[in-house]
N, C-alpha and C positions, 0 to 999 in steps of 0.2 A: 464088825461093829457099825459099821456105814448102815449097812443097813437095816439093822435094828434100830440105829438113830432115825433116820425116811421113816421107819414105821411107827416112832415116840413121837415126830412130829406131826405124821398125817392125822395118829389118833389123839391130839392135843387138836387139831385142825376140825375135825368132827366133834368133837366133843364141844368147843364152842359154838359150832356152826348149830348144833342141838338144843345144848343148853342154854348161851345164852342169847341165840337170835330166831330160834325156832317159836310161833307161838303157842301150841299145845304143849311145850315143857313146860309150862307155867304152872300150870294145872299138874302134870307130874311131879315136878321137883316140891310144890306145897303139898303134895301126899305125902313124900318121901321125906319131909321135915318134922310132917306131921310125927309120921310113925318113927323116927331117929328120937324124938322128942319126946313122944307118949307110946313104945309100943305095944304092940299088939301082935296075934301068931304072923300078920301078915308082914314085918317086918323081918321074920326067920325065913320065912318065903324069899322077900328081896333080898337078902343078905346071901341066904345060901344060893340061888338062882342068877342073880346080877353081882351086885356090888363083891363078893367075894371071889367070884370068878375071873370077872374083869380085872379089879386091884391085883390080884394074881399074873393076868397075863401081861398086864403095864409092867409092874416086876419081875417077872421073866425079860422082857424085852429090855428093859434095863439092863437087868444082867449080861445079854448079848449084846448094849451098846457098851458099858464100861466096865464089864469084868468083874465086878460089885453081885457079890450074892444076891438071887432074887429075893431072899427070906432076910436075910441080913435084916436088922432095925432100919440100920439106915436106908436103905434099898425099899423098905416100905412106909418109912414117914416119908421122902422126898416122895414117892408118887400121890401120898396125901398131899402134898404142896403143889404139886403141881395140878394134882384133882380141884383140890382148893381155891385156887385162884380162878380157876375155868366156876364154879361154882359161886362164889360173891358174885358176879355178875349177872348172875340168877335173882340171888336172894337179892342183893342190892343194888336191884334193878333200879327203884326208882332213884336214889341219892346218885345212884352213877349218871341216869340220862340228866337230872337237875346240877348234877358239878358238870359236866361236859359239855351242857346248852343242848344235848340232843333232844329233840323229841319225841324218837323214839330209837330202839335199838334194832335193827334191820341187818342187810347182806352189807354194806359200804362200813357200819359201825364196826359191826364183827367181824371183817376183814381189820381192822386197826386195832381189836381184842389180840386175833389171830396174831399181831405181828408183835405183839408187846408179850404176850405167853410164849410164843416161840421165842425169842429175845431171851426171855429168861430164862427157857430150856436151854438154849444153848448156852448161856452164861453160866449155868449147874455142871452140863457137862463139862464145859471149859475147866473148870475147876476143881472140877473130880479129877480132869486130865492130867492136870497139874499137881494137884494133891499125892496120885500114882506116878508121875514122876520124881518128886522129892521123895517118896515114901512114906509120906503121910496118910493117917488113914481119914477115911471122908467123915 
């Protein structure tokens, strides 16, 4: 489980480092809202070629960090949650640099993305952890 969690975090680590401090994702992620929003065949393209693939392999890795079905519902809304959050950062780019005083979102900002999303992975995991020890289900 160790280390399937290493690889939930590095690739929540990348994924900000792309989406929200990279500048050409800007230009990507307003295609990709575009076609979420209005599509068109080229959204069957991203879907079946990215977004499905990857959401798949986050949930796998899930699944080898806390035993949690990678299909399970729950095992694929949380990796929308945690997608999600990396992703407002994107889209609410600018509310985010105008509450924060940033003037822009760079490598120092996204490093402070990076530690408030990791934060809250491990606060999910903690709590799944917990939830599998009472016998609760997540």
């Amino acid at each position: 489980p160790e280390a399937a969690q290493a690889q939930l975090f590095a690739a929540l680590e990348r994924m900000v480092g792309f989406v929200v401090a990279s500048p050409q994702a800007g230009e990507i992620v307003q295609f990709i809202l575009r076609e979420l929003s209005h599509p068109t065949a080229a959204l069957d393209r991203i879907y079946d070629g990215v977004f499905e693939p990857s959401h798949r392999r986050l949930c796998q890795l899930w699944e080898q960090a806390t035993g949690e079905p990678a299909e399970s519902e729950a095992t694929r809304l949380t990796v929308f949650t945690l997608i999600g959050q990396v992703i407002y950062f994107r889209i609410g780019r600018e509310a985010v640099m105008r509450r924060m005083g940033w003037p822009d979102i760079g490598a120092a900002e996204a490093a402070k993305v990076v530690a408030v999303t990791s934060g809250n992975l491990k606060a999910i995991l903690a709590a799944r952890k917990g939830a599998k020890t009472k016998g609760q289900r997540p």
